[in-house]
PQR file of N, CA, C, O and H, with PARSE charges and radii, in Angstrom:
ATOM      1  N   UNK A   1      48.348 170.426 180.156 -0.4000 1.5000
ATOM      2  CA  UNK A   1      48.852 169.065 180.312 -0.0000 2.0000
ATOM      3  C   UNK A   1      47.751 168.155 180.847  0.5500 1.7000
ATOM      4  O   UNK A   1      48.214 167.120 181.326 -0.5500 1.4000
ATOM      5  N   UNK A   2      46.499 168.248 180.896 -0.4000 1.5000
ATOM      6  CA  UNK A   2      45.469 167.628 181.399 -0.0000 2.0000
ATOM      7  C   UNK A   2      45.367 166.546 180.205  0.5500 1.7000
ATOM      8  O   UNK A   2      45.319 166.780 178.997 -0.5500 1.4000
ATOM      9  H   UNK A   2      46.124 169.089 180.507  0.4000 1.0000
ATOM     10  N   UNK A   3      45.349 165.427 180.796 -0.4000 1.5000
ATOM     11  CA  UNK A   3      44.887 164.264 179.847 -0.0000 2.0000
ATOM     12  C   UNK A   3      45.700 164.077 179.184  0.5500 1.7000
ATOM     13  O   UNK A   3      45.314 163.514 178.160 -0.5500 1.4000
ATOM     14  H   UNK A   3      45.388 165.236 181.777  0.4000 1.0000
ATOM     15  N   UNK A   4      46.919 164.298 179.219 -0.4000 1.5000
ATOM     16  CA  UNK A   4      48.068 163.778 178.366 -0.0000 2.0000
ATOM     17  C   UNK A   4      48.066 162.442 178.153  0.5500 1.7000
ATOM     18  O   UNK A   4      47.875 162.003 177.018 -0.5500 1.4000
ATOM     19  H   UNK A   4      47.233 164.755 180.051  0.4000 1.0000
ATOM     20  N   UNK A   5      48.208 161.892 178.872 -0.4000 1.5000
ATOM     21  CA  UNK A   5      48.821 160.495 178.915 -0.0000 2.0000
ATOM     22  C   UNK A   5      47.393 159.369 178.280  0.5500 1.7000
ATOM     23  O   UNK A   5      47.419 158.423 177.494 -0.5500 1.4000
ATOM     24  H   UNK A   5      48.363 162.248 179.793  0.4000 1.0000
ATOM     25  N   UNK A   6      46.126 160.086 179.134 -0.4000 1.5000
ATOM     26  CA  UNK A   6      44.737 159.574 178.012 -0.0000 2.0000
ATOM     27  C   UNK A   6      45.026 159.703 176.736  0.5500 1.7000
ATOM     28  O   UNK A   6      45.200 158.693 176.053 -0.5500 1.4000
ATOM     29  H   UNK A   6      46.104 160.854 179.773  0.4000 1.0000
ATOM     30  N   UNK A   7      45.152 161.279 176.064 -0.4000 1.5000
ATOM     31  CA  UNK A   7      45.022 161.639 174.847 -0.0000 2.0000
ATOM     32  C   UNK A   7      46.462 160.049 173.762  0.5500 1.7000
ATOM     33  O   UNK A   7      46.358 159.452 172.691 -0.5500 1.4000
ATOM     34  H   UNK A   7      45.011 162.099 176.619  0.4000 1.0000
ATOM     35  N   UNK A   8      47.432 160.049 174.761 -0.4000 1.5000
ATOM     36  CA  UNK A   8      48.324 158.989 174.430 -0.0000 2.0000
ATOM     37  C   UNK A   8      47.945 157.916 173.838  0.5500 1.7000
ATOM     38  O   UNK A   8      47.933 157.548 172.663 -0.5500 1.4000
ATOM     39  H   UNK A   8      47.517 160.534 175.631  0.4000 1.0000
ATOM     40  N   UNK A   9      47.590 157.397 174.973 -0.4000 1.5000
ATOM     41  CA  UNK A   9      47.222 155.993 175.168 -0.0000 2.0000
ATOM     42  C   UNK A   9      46.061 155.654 173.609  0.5500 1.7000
ATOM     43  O   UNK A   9      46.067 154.735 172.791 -0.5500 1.4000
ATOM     44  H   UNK A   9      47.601 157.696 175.927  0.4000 1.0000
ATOM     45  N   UNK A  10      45.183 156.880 173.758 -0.4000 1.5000
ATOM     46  CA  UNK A  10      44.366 156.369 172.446 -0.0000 2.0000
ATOM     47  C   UNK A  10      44.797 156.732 171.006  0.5500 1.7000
ATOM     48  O   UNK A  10      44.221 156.447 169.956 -0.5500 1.4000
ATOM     49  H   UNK A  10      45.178 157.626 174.423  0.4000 1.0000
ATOM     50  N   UNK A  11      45.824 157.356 171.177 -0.4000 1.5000
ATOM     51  CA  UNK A  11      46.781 157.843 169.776 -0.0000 2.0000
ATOM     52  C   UNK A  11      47.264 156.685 169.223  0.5500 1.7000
ATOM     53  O   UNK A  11      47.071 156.307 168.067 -0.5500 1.4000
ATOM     54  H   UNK A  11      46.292 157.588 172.030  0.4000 1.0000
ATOM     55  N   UNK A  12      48.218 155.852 170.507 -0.4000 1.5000
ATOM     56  CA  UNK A  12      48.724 154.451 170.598 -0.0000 2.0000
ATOM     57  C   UNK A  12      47.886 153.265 170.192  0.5500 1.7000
ATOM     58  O   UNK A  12      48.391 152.312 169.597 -0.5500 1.4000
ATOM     59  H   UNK A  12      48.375 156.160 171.446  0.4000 1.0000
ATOM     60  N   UNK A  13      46.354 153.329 170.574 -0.4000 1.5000
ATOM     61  CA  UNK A  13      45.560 152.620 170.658 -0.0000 2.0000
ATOM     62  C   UNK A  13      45.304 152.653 168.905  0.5500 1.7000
ATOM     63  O   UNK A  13      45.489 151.767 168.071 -0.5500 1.4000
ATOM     64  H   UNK A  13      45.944 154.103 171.058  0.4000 1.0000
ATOM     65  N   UNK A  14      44.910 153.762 168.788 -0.4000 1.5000
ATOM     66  CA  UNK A  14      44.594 154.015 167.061 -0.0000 2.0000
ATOM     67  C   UNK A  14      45.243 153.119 165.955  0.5500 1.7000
ATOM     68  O   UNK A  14      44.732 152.402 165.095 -0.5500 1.4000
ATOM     69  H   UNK A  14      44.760 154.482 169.465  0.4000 1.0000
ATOM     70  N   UNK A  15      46.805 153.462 166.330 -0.4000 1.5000
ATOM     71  CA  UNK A  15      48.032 153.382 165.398 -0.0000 2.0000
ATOM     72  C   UNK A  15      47.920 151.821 165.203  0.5500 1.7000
ATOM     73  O   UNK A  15      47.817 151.293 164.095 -0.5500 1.4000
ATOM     74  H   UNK A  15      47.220 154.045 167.028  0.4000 1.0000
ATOM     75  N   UNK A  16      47.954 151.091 166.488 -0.4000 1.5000
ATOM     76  CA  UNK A  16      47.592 149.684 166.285 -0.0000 2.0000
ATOM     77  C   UNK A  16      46.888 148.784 165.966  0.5500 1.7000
ATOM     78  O   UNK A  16      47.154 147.632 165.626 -0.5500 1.4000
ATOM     79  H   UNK A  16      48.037 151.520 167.388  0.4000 1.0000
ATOM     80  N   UNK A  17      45.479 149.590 166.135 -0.4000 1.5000
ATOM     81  CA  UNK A  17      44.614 149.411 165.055 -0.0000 2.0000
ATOM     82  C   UNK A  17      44.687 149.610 163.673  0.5500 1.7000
ATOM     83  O   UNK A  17      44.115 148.774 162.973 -0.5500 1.4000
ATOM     84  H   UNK A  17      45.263 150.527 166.411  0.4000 1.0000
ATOM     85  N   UNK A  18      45.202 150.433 163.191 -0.4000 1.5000
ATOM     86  CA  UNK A  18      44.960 150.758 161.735 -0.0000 2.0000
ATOM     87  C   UNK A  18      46.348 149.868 161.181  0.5500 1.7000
ATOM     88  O   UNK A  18      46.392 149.509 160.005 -0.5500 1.4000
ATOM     89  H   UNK A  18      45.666 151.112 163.760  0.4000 1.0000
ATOM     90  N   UNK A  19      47.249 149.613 161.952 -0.4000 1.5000
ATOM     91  CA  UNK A  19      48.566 148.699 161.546 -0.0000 2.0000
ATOM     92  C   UNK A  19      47.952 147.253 161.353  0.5500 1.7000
ATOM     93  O   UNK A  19      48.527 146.661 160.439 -0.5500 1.4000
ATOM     94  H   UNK A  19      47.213 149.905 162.908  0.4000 1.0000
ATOM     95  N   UNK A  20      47.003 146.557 161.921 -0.4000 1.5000
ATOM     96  CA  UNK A  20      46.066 145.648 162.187 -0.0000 2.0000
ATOM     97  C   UNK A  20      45.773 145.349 160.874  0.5500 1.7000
ATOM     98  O   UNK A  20      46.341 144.704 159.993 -0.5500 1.4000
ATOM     99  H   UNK A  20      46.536 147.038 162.664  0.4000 1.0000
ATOM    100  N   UNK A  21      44.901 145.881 160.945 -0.4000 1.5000
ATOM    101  CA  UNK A  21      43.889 146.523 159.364 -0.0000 2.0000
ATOM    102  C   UNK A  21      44.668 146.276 157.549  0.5500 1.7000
ATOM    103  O   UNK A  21      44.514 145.853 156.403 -0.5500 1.4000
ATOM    104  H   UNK A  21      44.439 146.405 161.661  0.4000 1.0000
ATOM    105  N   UNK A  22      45.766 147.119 158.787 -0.4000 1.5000
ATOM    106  CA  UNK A  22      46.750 147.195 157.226 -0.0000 2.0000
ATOM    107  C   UNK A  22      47.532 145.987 156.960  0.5500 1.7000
ATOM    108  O   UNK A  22      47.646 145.773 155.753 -0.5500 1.4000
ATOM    109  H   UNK A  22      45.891 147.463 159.717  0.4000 1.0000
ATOM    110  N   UNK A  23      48.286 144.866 157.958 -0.4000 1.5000
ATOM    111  CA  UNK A  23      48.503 144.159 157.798 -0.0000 2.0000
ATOM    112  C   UNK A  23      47.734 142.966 156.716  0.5500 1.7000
ATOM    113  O   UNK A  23      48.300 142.258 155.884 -0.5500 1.4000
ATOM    114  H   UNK A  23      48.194 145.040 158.939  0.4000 1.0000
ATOM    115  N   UNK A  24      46.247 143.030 157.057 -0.4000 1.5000
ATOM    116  CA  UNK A  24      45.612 141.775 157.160 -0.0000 2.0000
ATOM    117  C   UNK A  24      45.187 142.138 155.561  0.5500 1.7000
ATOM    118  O   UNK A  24      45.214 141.303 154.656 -0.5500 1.4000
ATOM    119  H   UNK A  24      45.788 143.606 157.733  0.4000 1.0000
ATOM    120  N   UNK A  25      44.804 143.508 155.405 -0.4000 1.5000
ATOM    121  CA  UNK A  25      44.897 143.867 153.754 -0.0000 2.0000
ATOM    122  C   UNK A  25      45.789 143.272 152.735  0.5500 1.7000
ATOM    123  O   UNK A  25      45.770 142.511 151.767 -0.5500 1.4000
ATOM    124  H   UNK A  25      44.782 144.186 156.140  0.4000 1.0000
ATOM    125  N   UNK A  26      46.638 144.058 153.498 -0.4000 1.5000
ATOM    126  CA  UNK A  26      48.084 143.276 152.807 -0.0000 2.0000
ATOM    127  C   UNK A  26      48.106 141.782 152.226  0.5500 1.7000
ATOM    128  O   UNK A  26      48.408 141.223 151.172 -0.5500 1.4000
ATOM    129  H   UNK A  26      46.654 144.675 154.285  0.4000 1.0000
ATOM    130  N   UNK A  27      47.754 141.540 153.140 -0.4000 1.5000
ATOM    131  CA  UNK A  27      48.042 139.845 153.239 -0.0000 2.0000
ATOM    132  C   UNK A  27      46.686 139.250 152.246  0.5500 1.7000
ATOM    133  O   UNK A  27      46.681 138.205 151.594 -0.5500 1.4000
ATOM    134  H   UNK A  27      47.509 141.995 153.996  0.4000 1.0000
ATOM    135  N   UNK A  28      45.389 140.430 152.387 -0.4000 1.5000
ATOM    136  CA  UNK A  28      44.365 139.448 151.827 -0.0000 2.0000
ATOM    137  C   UNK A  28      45.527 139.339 149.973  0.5500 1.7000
ATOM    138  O   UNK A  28      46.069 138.420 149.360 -0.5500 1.4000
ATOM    139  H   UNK A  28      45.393 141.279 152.917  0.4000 1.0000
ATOM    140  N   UNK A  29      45.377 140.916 149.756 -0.4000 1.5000
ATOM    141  CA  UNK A  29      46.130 141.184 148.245 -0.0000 2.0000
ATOM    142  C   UNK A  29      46.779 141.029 147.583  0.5500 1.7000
ATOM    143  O   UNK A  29      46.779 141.392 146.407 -0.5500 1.4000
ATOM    144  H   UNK A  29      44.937 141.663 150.254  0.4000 1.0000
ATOM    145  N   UNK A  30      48.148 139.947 148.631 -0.4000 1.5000
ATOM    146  CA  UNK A  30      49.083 139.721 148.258 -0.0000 2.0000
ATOM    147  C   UNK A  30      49.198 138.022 148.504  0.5500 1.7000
ATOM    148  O   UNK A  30      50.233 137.362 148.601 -0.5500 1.4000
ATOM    149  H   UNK A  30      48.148 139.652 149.586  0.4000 1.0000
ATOM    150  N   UNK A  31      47.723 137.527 148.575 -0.4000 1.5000
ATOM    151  CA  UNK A  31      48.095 135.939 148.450 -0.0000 2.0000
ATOM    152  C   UNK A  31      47.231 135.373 147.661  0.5500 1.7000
ATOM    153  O   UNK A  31      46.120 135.219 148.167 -0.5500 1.4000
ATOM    154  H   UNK A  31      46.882 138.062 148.497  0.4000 1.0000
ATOM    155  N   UNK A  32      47.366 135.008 146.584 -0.4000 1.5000
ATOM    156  CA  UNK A  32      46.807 134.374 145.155 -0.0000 2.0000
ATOM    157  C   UNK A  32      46.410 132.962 145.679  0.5500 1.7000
ATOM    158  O   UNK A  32      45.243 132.680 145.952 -0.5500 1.4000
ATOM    159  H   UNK A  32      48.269 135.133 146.172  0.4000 1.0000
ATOM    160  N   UNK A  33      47.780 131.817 145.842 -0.4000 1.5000
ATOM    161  CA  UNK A  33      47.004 130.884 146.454 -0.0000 2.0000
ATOM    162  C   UNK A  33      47.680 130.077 147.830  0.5500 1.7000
ATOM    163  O   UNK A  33      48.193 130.870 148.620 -0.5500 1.4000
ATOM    164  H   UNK A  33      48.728 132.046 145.620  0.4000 1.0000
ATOM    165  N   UNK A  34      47.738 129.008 148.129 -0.4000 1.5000
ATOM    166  CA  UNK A  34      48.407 128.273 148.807 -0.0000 2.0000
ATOM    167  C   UNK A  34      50.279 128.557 148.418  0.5500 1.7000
ATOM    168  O   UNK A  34      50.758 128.672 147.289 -0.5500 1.4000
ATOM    169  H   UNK A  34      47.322 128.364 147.488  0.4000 1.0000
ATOM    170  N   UNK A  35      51.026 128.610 149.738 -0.4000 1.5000
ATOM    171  CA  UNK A  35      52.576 128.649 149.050 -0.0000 2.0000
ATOM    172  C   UNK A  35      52.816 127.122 148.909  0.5500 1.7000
ATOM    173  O   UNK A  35      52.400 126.280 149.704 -0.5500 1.4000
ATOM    174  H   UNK A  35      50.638 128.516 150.655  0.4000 1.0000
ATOM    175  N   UNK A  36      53.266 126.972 148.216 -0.4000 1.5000
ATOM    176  CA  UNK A  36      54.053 125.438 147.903 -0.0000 2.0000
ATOM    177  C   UNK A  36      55.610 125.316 147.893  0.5500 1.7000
ATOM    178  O   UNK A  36      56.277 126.347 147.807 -0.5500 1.4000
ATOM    179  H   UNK A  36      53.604 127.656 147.570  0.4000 1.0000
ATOM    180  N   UNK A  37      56.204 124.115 147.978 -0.4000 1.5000
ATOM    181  CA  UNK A  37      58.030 124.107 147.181 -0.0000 2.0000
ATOM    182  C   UNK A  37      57.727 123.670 146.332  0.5500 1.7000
ATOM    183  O   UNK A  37      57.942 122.501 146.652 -0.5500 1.4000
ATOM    184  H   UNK A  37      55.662 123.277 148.048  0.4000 1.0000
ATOM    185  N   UNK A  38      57.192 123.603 144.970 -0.4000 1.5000
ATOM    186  CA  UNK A  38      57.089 123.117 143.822 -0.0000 2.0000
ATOM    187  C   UNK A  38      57.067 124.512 142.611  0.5500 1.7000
ATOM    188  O   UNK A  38      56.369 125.526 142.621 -0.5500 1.4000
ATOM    189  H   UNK A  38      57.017 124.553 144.710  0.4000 1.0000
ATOM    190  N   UNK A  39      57.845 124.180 141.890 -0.4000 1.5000
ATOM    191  CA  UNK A  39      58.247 124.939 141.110 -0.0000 2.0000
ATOM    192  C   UNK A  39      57.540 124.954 140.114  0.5500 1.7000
ATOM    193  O   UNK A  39      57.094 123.816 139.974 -0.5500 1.4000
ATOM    194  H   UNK A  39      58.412 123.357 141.883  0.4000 1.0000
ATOM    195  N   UNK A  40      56.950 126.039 138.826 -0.4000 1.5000
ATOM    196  CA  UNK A  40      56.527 125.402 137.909 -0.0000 2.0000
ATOM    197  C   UNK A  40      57.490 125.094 136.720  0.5500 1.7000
ATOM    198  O   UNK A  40      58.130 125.929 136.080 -0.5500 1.4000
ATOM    199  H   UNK A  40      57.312 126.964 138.939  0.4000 1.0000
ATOM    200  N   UNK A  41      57.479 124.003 136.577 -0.4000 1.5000
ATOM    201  CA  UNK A  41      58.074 123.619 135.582 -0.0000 2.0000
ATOM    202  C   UNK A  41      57.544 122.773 134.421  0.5500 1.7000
ATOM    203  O   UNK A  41      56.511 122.142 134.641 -0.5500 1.4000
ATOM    204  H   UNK A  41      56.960 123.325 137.097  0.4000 1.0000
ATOM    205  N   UNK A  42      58.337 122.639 132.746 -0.4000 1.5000
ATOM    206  CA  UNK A  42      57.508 122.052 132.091 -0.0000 2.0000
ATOM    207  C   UNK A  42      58.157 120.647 132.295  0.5500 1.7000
ATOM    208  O   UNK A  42      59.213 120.553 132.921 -0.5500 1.4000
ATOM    209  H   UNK A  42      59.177 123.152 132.568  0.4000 1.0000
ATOM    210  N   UNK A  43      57.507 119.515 131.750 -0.4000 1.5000
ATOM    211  CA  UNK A  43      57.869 118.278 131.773 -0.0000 2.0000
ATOM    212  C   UNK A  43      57.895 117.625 130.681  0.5500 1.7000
ATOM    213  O   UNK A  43      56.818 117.426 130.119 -0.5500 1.4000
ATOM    214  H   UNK A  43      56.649 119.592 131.242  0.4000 1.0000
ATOM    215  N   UNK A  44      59.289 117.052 130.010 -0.4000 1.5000
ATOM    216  CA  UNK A  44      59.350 116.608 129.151 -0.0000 2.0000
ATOM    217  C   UNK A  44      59.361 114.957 128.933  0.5500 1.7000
ATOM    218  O   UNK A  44      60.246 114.480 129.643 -0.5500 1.4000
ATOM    219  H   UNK A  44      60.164 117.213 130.467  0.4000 1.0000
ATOM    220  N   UNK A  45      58.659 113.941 128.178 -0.4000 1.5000
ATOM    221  CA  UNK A  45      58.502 112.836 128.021 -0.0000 2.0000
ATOM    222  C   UNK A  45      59.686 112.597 127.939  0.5500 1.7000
ATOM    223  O   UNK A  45      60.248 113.064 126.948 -0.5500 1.4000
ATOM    224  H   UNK A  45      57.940 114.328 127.601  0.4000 1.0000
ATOM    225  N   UNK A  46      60.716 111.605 129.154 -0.4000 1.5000
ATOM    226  CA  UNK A  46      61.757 110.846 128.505 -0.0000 2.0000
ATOM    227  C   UNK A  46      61.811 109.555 128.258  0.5500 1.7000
ATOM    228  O   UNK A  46      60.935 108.820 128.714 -0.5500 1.4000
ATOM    229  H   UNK A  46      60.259 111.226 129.959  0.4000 1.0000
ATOM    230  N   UNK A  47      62.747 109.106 127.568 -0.4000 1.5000
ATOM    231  CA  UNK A  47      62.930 107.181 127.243 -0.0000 2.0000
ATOM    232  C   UNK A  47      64.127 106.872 128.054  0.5500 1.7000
ATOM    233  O   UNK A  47      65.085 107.645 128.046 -0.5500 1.4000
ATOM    234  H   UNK A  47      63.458 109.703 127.197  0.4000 1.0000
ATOM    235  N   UNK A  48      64.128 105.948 128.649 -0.4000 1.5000
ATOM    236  CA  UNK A  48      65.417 105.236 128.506 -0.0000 2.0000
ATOM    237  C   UNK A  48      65.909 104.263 127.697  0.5500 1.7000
ATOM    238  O   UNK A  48      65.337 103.183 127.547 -0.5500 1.4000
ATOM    239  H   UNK A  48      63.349 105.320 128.656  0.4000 1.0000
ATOM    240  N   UNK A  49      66.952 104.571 127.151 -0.4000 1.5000
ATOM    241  CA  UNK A  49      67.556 103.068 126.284 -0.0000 2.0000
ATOM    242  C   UNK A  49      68.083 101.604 127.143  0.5500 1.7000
ATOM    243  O   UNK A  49      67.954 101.257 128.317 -0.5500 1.4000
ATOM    244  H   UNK A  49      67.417 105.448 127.273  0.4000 1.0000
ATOM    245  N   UNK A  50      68.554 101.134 126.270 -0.4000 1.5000
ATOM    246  CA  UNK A  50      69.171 100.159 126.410 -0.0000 2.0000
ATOM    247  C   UNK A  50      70.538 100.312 127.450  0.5500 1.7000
ATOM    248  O   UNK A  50      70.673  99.547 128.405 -0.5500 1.4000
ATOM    249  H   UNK A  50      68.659 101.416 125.317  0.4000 1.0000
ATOM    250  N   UNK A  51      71.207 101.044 127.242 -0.4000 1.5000
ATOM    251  CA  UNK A  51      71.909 101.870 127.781 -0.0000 2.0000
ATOM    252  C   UNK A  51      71.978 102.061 129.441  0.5500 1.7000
ATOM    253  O   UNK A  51      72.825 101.772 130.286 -0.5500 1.4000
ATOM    254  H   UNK A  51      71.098 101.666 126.467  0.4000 1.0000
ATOM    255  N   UNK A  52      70.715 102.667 129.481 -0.4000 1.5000
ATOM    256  CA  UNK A  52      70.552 103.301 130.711 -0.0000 2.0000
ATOM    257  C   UNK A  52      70.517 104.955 130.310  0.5500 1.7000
ATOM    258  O   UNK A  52      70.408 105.779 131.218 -0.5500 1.4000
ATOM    259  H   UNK A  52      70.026 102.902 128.795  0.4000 1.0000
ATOM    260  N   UNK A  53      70.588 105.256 129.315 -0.4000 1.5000
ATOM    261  CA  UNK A  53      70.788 106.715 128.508 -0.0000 2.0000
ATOM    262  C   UNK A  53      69.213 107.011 128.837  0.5500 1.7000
ATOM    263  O   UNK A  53      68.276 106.235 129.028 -0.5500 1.4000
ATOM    264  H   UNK A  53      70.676 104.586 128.578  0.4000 1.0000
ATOM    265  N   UNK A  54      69.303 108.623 128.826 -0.4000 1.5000
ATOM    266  CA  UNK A  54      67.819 109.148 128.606 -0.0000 2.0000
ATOM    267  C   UNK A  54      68.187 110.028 127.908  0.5500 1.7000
ATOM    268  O   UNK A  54      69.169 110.762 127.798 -0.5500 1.4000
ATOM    269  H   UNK A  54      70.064 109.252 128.671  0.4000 1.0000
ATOM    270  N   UNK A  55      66.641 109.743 127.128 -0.4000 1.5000
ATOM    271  CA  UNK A  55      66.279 110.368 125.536 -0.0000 2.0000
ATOM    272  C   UNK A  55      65.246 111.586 125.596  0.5500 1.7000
ATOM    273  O   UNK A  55      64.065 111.351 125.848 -0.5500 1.4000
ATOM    274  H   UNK A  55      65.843 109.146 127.217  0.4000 1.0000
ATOM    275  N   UNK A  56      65.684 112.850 125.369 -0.4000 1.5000
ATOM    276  CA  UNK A  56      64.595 113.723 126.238 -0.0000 2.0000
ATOM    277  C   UNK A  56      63.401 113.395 124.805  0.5500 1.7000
ATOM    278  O   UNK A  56      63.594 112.622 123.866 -0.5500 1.4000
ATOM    279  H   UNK A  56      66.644 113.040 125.164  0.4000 1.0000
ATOM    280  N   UNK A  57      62.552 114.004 124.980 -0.4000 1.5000
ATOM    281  CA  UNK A  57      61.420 114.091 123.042 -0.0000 2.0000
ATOM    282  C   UNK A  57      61.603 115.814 122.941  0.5500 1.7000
ATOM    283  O   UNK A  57      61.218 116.781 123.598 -0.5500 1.4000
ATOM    284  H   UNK A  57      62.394 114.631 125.742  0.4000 1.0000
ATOM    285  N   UNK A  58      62.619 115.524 121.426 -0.4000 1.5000
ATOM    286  CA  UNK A  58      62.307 116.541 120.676 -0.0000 2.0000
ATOM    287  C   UNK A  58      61.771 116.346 119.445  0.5500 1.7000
ATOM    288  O   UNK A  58      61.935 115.359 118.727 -0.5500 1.4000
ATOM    289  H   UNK A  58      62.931 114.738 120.892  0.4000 1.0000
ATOM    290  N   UNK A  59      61.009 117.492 119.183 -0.4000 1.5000
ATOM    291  CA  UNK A  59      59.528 117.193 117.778 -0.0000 2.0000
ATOM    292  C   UNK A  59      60.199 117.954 117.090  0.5500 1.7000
ATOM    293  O   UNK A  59      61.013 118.810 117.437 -0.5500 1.4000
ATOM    294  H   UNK A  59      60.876 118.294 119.767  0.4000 1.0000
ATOM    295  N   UNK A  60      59.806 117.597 115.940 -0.4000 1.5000
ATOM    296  CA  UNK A  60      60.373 117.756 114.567 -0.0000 2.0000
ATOM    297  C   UNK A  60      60.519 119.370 114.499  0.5500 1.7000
ATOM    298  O   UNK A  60      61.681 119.728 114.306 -0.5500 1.4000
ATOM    299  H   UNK A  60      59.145 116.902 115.658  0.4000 1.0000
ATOM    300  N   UNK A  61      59.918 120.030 114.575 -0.4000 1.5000
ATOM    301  CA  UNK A  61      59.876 121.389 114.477 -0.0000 2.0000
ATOM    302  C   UNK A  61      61.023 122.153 115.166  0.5500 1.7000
ATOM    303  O   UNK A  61      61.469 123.124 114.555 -0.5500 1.4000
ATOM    304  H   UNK A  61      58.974 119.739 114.732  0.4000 1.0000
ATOM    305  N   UNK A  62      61.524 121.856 116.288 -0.4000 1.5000
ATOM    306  CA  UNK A  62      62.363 121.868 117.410 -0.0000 2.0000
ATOM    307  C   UNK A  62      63.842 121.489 116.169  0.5500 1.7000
ATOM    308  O   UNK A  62      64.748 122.283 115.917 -0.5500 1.4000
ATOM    309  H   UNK A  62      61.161 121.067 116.784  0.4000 1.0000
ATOM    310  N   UNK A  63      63.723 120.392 115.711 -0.4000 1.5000
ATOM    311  CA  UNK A  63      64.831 120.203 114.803 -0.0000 2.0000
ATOM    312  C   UNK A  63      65.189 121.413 113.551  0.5500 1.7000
ATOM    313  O   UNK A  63      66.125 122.198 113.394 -0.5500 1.4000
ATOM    314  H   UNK A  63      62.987 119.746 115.916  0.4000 1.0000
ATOM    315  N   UNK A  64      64.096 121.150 112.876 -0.4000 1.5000
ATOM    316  CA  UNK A  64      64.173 122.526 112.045 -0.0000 2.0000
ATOM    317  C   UNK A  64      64.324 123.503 112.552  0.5500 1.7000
ATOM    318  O   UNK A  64      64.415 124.413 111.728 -0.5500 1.4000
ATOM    319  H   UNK A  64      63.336 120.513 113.003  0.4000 1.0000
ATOM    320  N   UNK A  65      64.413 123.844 113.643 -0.4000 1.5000
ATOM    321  CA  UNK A  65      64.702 125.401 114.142 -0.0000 2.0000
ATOM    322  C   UNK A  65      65.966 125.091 114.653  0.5500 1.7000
ATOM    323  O   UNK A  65      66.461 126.195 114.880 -0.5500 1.4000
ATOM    324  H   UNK A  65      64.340 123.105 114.312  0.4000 1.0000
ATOM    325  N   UNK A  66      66.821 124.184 114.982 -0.4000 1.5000
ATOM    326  CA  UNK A  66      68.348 124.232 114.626 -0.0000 2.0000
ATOM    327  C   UNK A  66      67.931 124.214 116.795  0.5500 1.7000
ATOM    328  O   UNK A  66      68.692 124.720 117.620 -0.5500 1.4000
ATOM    329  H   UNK A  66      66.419 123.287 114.797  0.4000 1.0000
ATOM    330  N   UNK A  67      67.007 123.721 117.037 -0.4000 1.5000
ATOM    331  CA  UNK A  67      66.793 123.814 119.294 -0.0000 2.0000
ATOM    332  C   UNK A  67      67.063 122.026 119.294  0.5500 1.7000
ATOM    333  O   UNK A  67      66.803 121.228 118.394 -0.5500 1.4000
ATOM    334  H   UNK A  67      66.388 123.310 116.367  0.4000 1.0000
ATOM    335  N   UNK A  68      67.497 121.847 120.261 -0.4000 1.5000
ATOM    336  CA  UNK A  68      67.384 120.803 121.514 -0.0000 2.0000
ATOM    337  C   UNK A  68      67.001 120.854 122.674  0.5500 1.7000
ATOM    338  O   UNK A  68      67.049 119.850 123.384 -0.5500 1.4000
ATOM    339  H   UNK A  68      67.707 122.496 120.992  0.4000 1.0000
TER
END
């Protein structure tokens, strides 16, 4: 039982180190860029009429394929 509580303390000491380590890894690997609230989304040109109506733009192709 000599040095128990030494042999401890640097077992303890270790673990928190290498949890350290591992954290900050983590974190390098797992952050691409800045977090934002912005979503990506696409953006479609709208009009408004006369109305007050909005007109989203759909292109011709979009028609022939039977989409809105």
């Amino acid at each position: 039982m000599k040095n128990t509580k030494g042999e401890i303390d640097k077992t303890v000491t270790k673990m928190q180190q290498t949890n350290e380590e591992f954290n900050k890894s983590i974190e390098i690997l797992t952050k691409k860029s800045e977090i934002t609230n912005e979503l990506n989304t696409v953006k479609i040109p709208a009009k408004v009429d006369g109305a007050g109506s909005i007109e989203g733009h759909i292109d011709e192709t979009d028609k022939k394929e039977g989409t809105q």
